[in-house]
N, C-alpha and C positions, 0 to 999 in steps of 0.2 A: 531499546530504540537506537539505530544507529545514526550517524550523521548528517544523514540523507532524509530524513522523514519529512524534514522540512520545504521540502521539494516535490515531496510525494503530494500527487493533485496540482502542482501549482504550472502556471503555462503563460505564457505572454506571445502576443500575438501583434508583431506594427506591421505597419504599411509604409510604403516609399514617402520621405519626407515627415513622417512620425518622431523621428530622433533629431539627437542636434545632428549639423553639419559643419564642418571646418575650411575656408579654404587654406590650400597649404603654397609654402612658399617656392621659392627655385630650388632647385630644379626642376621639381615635380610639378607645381604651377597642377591645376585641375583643384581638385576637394576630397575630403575621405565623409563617410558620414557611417558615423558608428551607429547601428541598429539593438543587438542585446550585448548589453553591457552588466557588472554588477550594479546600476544605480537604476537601471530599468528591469533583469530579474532576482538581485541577490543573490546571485549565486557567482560567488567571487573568480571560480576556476577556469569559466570561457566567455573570450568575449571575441566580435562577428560585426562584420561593416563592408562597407565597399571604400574603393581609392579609387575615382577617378585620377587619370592623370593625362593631361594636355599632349595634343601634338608636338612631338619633339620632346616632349619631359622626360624625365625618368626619377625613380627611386633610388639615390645613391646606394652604393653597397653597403653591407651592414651585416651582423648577426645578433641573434639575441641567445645572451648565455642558459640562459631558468626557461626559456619560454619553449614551443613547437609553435607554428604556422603551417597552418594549409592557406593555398591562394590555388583560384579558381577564376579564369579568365572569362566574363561575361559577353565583354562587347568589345570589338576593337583590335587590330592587330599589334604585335611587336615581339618581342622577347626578355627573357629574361636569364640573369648572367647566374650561377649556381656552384659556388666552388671552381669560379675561375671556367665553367662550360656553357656555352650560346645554347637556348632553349627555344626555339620559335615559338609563340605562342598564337593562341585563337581561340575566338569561343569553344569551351568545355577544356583546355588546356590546364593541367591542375599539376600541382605540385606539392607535396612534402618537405617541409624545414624541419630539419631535426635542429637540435643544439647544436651552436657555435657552428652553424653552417649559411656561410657567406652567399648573399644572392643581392642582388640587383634588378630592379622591374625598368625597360626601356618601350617607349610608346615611339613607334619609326613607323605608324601607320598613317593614313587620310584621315583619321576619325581621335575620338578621345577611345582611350583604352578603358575599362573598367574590370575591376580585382575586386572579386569577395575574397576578403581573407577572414579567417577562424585562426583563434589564439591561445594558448592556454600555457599557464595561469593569464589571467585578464591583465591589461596593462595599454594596450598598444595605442586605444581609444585616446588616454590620458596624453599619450605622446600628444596622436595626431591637435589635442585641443591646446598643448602647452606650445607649440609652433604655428599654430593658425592662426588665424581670424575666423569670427564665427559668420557663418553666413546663412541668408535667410532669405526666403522663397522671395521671387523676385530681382533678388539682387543682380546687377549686370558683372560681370568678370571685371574684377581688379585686375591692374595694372600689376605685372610682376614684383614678387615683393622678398624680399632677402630674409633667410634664416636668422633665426634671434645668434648676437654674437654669442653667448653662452649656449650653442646646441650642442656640442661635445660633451657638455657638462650633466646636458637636460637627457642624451642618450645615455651615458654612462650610469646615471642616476637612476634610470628607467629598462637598466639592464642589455642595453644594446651595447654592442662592441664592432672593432673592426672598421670605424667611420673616418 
């Protein structure tokens, strides 16, 4: 029996607003809301959410060492920066991160921008909840809110580099 067996048959299926949700702080300002994570399927090696991010916000730059990203533009215009190169982005705009490859998400559209990103090994989720606040249907948009002073520490720890 290989590693895998435990996975054989097993499937999780949410719906928008099934997961938690984070909002997140400046710059990016908007929310992430992680979807399959390993605490929703056990299965530790990918984990899958969306990033909202605000008019005028962005994703500081950043790489992660151990991990790949896919990011997949749903809604919303802007770009994004990739090894120091401008990417325009729009719905179905998709991207590959390999390791220790520097990118940046900019929202320079009329609208919120919206990123499904896919992650692997899992991790990215725990970010977005260790810098958030949690948020919850209903809630009206917080007032902009500053990154915890220790978020160098909390990216380092969490295998992102390059911030």
């Amino acid at each position: 029996m290989s590693g895998n067996e435990e996975f054989r048959g097993h499937s999780v299926v949410m719906q928008p607003g099934d997961g938690p949700s984070f909002w997140q702080p400046m710059p990016a300002n908007g929310h992430a809301d992680p979807m399959l994570f390993p605490g929703i399927t056990r299965f530790g090696e990918l984990s899958m959410g969306y990033q909202t991010i605000a008019i005028g916000g962005h994703v500081r730059e950043h790489s992660h060492a151990d991990q790949v990203e896919l990011q997949i533009c749903f809604k919303g215009q802007g770009h994004i920066m990739v090894d120091g190169k401008r990417h325009n982005i729009s719905p179905g705009s998709s991207a590959f991160l390999g390791y220790d490859v520097k990118h940046a998400i900019y929202n320079d559209g009329n609208d919120e921008l919206v990123m499904l990103w896919v992650i692997t090994p899992s991790g990215l989720e725990d970010f977005f909840e260790t810098i958030g606040k949690e948020r919850c249907p209903g809630d009206t948009v917080p007032e902009p809110f500053e990154r915890p002073t220790d978020v160098i520490a909390i990216e380092r720890s969490m295998g992102m580099n390059d911030t």
